[in-house]
C-alpha positions in Angstrom: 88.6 114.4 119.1 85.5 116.4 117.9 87.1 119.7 119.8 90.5 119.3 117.8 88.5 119.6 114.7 86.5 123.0 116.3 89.8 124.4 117.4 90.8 123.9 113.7 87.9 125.5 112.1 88.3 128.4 114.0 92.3 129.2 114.7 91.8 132.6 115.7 89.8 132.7 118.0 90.8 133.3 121.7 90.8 130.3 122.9 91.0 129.4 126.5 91.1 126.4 128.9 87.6 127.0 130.2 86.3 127.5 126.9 87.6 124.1 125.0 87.1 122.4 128.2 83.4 123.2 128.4 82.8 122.4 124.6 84.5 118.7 125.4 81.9 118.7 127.9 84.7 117.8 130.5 87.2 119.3 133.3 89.9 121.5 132.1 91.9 119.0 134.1 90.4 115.7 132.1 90.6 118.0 128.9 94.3 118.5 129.1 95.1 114.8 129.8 93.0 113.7 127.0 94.2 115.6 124.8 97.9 114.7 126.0 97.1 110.6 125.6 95.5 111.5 122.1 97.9 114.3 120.5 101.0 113.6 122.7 100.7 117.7 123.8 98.8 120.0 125.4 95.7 121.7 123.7 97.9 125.0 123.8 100.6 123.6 122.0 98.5 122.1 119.4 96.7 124.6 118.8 99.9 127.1 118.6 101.2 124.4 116.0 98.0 124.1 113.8 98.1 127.8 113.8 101.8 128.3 112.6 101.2 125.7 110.4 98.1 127.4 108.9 100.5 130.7 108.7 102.9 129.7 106.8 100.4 128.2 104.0 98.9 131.9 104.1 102.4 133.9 104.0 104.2 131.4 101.8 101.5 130.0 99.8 98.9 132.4 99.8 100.9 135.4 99.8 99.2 137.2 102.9 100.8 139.7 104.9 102.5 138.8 107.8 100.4 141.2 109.7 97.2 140.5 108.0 98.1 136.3 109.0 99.3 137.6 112.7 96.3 139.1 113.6 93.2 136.1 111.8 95.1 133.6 113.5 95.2 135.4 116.8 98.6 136.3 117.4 99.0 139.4 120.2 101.4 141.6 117.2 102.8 140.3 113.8 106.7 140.6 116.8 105.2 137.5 118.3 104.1 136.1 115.6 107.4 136.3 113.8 109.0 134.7 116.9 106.7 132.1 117.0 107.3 131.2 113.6 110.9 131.5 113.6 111.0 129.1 116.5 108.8 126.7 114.4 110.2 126.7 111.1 113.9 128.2 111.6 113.3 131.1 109.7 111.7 134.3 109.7 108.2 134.7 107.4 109.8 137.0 105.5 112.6 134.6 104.8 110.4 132.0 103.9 108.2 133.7 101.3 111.0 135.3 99.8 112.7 131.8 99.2 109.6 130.6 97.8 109.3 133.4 95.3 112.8 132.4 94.5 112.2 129.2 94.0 109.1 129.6 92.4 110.9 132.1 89.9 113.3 129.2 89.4 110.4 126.9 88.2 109.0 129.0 86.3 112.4 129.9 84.4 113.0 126.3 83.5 109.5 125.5 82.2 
């Protein structure tokens, strides 16, 4: 779907029903179900995903603050963002970037 790639292009924004339902040029209603038949979700979910995915390349990869991620990919406070994560991934973001400085250090140490 053209909107999935929209949504993805811009993460942070605040995204509502109305809003991605009038760019799909269809019912919030149609909207959702479509996007259920074609992602197996709802636009919420998938957008929550993409944007926890899209986190932890930031935090982990990047090395962005956790607050400075939280608050581009439109999180309410780096708290729920953390949760969110943790729910996602089974860790905290702190966690994760420190055990991929570890094992980054690791690499590095063996070349």
């Amino acid at each position: 779907m053209h909107l999935a790639e929209m949504l993805e292009a811009d993460l942070g924004h605040d995204w509502t029903l109305a809003k991605m339902a009038r760019l799909a040029g269809m019912s919030a209603r149609n909207l959702t179900g479509r996007f259920g038949r074609e992602f197996g979700t709802t636009p919420f979910d998938w957008l929550r995903q993409r944007r926890l995915l899209r986190a932890r390349d930031m935090v982990v990869g990047e090395g962005v603050a956790i607050s400075a991620a939280a608050s581009e990919l439109g999180f309410s406070s780096p708290a729920h963002f953390s949760t969110a994560f943790r729910a996602m991934f089974g860790e905290a973001p702190s966690r994760a970037r420190r055990a991929a400085e570890r094992a980054s250090a690791r690499n590095s140490a063996v070349r």
